[in-house]
C-alpha positions in Angstrom: 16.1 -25.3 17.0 17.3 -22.6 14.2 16.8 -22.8 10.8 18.1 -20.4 8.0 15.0 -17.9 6.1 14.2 -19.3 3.2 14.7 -15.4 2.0 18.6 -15.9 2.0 18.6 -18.6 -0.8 15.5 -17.4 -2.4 16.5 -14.0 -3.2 19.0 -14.3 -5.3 17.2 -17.0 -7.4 14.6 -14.3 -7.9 16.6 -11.5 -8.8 18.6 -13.7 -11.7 14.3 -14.1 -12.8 13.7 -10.8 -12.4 16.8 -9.8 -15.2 15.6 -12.8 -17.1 12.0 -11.5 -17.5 13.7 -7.9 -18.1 15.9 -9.5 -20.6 13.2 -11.4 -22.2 10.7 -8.8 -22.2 13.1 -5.9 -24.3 14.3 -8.8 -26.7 10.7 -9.9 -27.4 9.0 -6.5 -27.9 6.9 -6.2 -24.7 9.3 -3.3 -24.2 6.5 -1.7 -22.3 6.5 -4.5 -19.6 10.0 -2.7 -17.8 10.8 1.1 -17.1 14.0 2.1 -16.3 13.1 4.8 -13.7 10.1 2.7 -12.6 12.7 -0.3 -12.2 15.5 1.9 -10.4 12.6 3.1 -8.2 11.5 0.1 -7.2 14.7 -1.7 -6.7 16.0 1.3 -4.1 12.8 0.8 -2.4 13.0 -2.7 -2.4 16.6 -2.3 -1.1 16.2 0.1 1.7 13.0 -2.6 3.1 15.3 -5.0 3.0 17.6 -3.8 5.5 14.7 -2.6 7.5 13.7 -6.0 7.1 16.8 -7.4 8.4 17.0 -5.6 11.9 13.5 -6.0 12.2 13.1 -9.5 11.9 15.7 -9.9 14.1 14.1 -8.1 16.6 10.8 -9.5 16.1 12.5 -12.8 16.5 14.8 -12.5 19.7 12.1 -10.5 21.6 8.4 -10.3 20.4 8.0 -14.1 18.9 9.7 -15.6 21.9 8.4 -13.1 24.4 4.4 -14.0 23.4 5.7 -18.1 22.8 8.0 -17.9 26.6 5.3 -16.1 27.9 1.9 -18.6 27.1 4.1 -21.7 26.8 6.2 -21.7 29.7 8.7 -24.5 30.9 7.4 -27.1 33.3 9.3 -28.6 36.1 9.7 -32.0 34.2 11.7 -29.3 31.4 8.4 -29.7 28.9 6.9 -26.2 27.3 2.7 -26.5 28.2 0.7 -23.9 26.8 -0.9 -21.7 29.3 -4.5 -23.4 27.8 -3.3 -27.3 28.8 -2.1 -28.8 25.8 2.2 -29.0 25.0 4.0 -26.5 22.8 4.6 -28.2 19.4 7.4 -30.2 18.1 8.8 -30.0 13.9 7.0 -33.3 12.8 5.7 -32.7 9.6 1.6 -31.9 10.3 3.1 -29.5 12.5 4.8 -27.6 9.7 1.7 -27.5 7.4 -0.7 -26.5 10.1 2.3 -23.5 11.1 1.8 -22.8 7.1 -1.6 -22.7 6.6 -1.9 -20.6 10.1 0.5 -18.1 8.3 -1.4 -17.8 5.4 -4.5 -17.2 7.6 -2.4 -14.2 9.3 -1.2 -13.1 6.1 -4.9 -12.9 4.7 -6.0 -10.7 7.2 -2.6 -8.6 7.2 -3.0 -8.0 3.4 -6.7 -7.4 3.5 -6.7 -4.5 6.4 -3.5 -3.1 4.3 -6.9 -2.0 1.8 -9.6 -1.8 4.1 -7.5 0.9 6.7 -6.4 3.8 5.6 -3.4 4.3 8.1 -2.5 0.5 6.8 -2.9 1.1 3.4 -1.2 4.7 3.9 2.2 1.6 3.6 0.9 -0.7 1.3 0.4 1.8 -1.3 3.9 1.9 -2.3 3.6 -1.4 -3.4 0.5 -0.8 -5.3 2.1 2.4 -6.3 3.7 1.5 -9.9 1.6 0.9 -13.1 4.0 -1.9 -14.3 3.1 -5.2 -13.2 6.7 -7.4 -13.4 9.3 -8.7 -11.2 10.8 -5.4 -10.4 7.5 -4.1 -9.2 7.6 -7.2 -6.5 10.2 -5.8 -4.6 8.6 -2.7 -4.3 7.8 -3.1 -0.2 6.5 -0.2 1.9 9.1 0.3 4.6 6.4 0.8 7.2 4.5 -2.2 6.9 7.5 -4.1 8.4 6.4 -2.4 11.7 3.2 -3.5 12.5 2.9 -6.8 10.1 4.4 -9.0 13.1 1.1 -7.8 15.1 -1.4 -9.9 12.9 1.2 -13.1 13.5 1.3 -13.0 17.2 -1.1 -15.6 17.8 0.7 -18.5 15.8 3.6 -18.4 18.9 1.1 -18.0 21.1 -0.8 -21.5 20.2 2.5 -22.9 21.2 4.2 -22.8 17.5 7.8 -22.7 17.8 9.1 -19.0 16.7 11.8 -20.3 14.2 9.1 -22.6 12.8 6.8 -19.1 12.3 9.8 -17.2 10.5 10.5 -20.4 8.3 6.8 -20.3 7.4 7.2 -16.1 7.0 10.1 -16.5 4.5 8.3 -19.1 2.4 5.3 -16.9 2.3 7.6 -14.3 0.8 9.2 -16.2 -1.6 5.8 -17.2 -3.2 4.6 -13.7 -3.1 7.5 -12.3 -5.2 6.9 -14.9 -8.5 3.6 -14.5 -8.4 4.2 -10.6 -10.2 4.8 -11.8 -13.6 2.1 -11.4 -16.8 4.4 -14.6 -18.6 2.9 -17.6 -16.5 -0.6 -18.3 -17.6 -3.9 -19.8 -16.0 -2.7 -23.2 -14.1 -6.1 -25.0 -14.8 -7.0 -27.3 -11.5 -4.2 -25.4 -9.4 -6.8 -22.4 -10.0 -8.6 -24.0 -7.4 -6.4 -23.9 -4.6 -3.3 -21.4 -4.9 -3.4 -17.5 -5.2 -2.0 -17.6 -8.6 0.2 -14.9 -11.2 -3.6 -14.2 -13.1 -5.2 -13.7 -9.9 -2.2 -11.4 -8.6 -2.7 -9.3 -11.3 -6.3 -9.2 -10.7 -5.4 -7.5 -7.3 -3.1 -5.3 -8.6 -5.5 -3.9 -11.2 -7.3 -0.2 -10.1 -10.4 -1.7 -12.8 -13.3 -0.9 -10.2 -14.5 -4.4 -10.5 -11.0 -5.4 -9.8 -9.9 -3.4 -6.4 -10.0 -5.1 -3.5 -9.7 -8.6 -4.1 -7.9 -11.6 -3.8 -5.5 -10.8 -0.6 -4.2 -14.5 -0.2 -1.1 -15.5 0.4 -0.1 -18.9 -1.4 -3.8 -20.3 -0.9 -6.8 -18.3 -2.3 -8.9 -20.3 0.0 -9.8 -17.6 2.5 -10.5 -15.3 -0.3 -13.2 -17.6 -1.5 -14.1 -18.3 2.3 -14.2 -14.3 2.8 -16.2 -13.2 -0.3 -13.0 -11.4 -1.7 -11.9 -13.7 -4.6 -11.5 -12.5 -8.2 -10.5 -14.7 -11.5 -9.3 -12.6 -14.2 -11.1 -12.1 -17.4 -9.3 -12.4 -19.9 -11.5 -9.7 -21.7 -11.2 -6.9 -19.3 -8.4 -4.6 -20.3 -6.1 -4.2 -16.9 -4.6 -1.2 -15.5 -2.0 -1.3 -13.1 -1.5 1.1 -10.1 -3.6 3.3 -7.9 -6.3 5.6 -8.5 -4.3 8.8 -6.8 -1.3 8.2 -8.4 2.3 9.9 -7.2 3.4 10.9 -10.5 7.1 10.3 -9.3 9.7 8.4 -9.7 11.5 9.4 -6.6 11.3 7.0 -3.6 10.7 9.4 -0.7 7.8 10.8 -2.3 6.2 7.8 -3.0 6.8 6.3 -0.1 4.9 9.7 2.2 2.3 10.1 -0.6 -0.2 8.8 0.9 0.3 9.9 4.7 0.7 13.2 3.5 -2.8 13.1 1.7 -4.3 11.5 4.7 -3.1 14.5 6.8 -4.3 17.2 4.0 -7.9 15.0 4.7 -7.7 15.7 8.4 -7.2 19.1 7.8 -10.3 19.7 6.3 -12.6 19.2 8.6 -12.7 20.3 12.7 -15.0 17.2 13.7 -12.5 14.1 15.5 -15.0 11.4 14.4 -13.8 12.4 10.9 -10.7 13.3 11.6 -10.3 9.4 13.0 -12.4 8.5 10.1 -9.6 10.1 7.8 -7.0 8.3 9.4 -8.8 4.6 10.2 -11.5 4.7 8.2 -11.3 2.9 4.6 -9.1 4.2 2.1 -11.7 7.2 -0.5 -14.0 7.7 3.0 -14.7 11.3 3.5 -16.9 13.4 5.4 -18.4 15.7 2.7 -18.7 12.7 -0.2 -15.8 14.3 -2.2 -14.0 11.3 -2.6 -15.4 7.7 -2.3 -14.5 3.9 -0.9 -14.7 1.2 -3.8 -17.5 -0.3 -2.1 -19.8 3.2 -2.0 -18.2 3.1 -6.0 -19.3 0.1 -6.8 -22.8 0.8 -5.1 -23.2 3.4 -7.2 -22.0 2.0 -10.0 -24.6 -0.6 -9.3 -27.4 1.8 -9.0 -26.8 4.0 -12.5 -26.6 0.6 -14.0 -30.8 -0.3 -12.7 -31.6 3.2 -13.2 -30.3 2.7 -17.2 -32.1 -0.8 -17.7 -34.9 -0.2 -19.9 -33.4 2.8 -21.4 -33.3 2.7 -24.8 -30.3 4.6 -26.8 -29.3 5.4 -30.2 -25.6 5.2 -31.4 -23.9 4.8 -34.8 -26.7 3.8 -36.6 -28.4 1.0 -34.2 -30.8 1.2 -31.0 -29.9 -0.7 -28.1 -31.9 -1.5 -25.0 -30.3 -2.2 -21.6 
């Protein structure tokens, strides 16, 4: 059975938002919200994985979805698909597409989260993280390289005996939710806080605030960041900055999108051992062998420790004494 990617409608939908949220933005004063070189930046990066996107998916379709689903559910003599485990490959009733959906956003959890946690993944990712505007524009903003290995963490799903079309579906409606969530307009959504991976908690996870970095990976549900120790509300008292701590200081899409492989290689050059060479390259993203640079976590630990070593501390300023 073939259905058409929810991307085909869904993209131009978003772009007339995206223009609409420019237009809005210039006419109501937040004339900081859009930059015209940050927006032409991101839209020829968003462009250019696009039509990556488009052979690539096509591929991933015809050959590695249907190889892995052909392979573990083949055709039985009586013409019915049995997984290689016992049970049938599944049908399109309606369960069926909610369990394919909530296996996606499963995969997509795990995708995400090893995009921060791996250097060599996040060496992509960063291009997306890579602008210190949060909007619409910023959305499309894709690393072209991700598109390469993303299909690995989704493997599985065909496996289990979900059709491939099914998956793809699933994929493009994953995509579509992703994209609106990068807007500053649309407010807490009170109970819905609960269950979806919402616009305040995107923003959350686009922040480089220490407190901040790292979390809430989800998809559409933010159940598996919750699950996983790696969910984050905003507060509305915390001032947010966007974008990365080593920032490109560009504008120009080729640089941005090599930033960050060519500082991983500089890192490998600096030492001769290949445990930290590997390190360099699979380790977490601020790992290095000599302490120069740190991981949020090794941050935060510190952070953590100058913060028990101050309580008790007493300290004068501006005219008061205050105790931590």
């Amino acid at each position: 059975m073939n259905f058409t990617n929810p991307l085909v409608y869904g993209v131009p939908f978003f772009l007339g938002i995206m223009l609409l949220e420019l237009s809005h933005s210039k006419i109501t004063g937040r004339k900081d919200l859009y930059n015209w070189k940050d927006l032409a930046c991101s839209i020829t990066i968003g462009v250019g994985s696009a039509a990556i996107a488009a052979l690539l998916k096509t591929v991933t379709a015809i050959l590695l979805f249907n190889l892995v689903y052909n392979y573990f559910n083949p055709l039985t003599e009586s013409g019915i698909r049995t997984n290689i485990f016992g049970w049938n490959a599944f049908g399109y009733a309606w369960y069926i597409w909610l369990l394919c959906m909530l296996a996606d956003d499963f995969s997509y959890y795990w995708f995400h989260r090893q995009n921060h946690m791996v250097r060599f993944f996040w060496a992509a990712h960063f291009v997306h993280h890579s602008s210190e505007k949060f909007n619409l524009g910023t959305a499309v903003r894709n690393g072209w390289f991700t598109l390469i290995y993303k299909p690995l963490f989704y493997l599985w799903i065909p496996a289990l005996g979900f059709p491939p079309a099914m998956l793809l579906v699933c994929l493009g409606i994953e995509s579509l939710w992703q994209f609106q969530l990068h807007s500053t307009y649309v407010p807490k959504l009170g109970f819905l806080e609960k269950i979806l991976n919402t616009h305040t908690m995107h923003q959350v996870h686009h922040a480089r605030n220490l407190e901040y970095m790292d979390k809430n990976h989800g998809g559409i549900l933010n159940v598996f960041d919750r699950i996983f120790g790696t969910w984050k509300e905003l507060d509305d008292k915390v001032e947010i900055q966007f974008g990365v701590t080593s920032p490109p200081d560009s504008y120009n899409p080729c640089i941005i999108l090599i930033h960050e492989y060519r500082n991983m290689i500089k890192d490998t050059q600096k030492t001769s051992n290949w445990r930290d060479k590997f390190m360099y390259i699979f380790g977490p993203p601020g790992w290095s062998h000599d302490g120069s640079t740190k991981t949020v976590r090794q941050m935060r630990e510190e952070k953590k420790k100058n913060n028990n070593v101050l309580k008790g501390k007493t300290f004068v300023r501006k005219g008061f004494t205050e105790t931590l």
